[in-house]
C-alpha positions as CSV (number, residue, x, y, z in Angstrom):
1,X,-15.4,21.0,-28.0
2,X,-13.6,22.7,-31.0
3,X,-15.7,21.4,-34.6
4,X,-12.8,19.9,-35.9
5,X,-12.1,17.5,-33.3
6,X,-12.7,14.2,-34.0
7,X,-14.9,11.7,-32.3
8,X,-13.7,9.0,-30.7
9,X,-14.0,5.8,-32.8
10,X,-14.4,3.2,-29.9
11,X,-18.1,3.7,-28.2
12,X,-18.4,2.0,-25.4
13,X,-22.8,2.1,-24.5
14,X,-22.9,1.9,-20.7
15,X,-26.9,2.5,-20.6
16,X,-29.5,0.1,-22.5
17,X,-33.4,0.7,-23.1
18,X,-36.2,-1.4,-21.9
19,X,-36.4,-3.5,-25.7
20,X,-32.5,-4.0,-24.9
21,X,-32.3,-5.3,-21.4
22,X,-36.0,-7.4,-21.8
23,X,-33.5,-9.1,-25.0
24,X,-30.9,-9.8,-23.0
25,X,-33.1,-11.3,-20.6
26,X,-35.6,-13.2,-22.6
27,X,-38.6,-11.4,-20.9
28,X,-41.2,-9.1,-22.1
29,X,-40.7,-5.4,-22.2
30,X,-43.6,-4.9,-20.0
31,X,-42.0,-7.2,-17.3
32,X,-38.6,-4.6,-17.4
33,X,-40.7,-1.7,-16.9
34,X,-42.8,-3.1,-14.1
35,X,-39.5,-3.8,-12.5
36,X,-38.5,-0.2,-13.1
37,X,-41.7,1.1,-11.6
38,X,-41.5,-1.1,-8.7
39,X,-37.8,0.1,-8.3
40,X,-36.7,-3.3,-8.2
41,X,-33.8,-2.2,-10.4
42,X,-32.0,1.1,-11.0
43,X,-32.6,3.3,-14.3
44,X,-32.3,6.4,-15.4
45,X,-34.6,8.6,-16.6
46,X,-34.0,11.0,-19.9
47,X,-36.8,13.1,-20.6
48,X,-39.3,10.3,-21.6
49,X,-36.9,7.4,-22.0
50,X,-35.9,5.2,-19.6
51,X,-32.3,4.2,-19.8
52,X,-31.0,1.0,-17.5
53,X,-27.4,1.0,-16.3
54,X,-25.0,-1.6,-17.1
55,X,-24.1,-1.5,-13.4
56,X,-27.8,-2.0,-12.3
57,X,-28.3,-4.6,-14.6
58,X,-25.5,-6.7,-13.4
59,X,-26.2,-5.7,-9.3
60,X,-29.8,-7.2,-10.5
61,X,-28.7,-10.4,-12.0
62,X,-26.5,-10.6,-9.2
63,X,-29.8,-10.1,-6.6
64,X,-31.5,-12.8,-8.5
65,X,-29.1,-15.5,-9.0
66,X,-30.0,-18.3,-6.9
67,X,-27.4,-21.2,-6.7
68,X,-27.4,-24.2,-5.3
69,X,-26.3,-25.0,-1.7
70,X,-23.5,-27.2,-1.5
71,X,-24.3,-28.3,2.4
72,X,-28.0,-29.3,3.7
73,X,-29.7,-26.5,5.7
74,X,-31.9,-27.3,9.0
75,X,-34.8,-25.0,9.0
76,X,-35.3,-26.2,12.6
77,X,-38.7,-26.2,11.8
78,X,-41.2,-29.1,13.8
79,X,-43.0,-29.9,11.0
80,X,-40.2,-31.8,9.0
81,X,-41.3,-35.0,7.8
82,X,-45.0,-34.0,7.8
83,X,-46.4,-35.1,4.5
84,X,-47.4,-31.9,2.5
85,X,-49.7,-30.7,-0.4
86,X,-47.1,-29.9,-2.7
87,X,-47.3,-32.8,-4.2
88,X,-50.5,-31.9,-6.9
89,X,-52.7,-31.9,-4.1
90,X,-51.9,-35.6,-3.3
91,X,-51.3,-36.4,0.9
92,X,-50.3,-39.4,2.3
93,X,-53.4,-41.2,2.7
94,X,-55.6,-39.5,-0.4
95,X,-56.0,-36.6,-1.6
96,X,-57.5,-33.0,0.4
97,X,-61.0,-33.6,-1.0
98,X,-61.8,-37.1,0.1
99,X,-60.0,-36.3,3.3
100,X,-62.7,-33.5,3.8
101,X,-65.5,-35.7,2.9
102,X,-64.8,-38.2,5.8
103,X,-63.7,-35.9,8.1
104,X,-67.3,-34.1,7.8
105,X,-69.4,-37.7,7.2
106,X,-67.6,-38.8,10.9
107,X,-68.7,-35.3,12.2
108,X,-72.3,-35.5,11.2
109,X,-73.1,-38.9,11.9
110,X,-74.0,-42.1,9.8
């Protein structure tokens, strides 16, 4: 490129650092470059730096965005309707602990 041509005046940045994408993002910059070094998203490296694509940013976001379902889905699993522990713990008739406790005071005898 001859010295006197001039630059263009509209830059368009198509690569962002880690302290750029981790902004966008709200996260730490450690998180972004754990989930370049698990290759969990695309980068680029440049001697030392580590540049991020736009394009592997947005194919990310796209990978992690979760909506709704509008329709139910049947897991066809058997144990729907079973009272869980997700609840803090809690299960339909007390909590796990107590329910321990009798099971192994029934088991050993009065």
């Amino acid at each position: 490129m001859p010295l006197n041509t001039p630059l263009p005046t509209a830059f368009v940045q198509t690569a962002f650092s880690v302290r750029q994408v981790a902004a966008r993002w709200g996260v730490s910059g450690r998180h972004v470059y754990d989930l370049v070094a698990s290759e969990a998203i695309g980068h680029l490296r440049i001697g030392g730096l580590i540049r991020i694509r736009i394009a592997d940013i947005e194919e990310y976001e796209e990978r992690q965005c979760h909506a709704p379902s509008s329709t139910s889905q049947d897991t066809g699993s058997p144990n729907v309707g079973v009272d869980s522990m997700s609840a803090g713990g809690k299960m339909g008739r007390g909590n796990a602990f107590r329910l321990g406790r009798k099971t192994a005071a029934r088991q050993n005898g009065p």
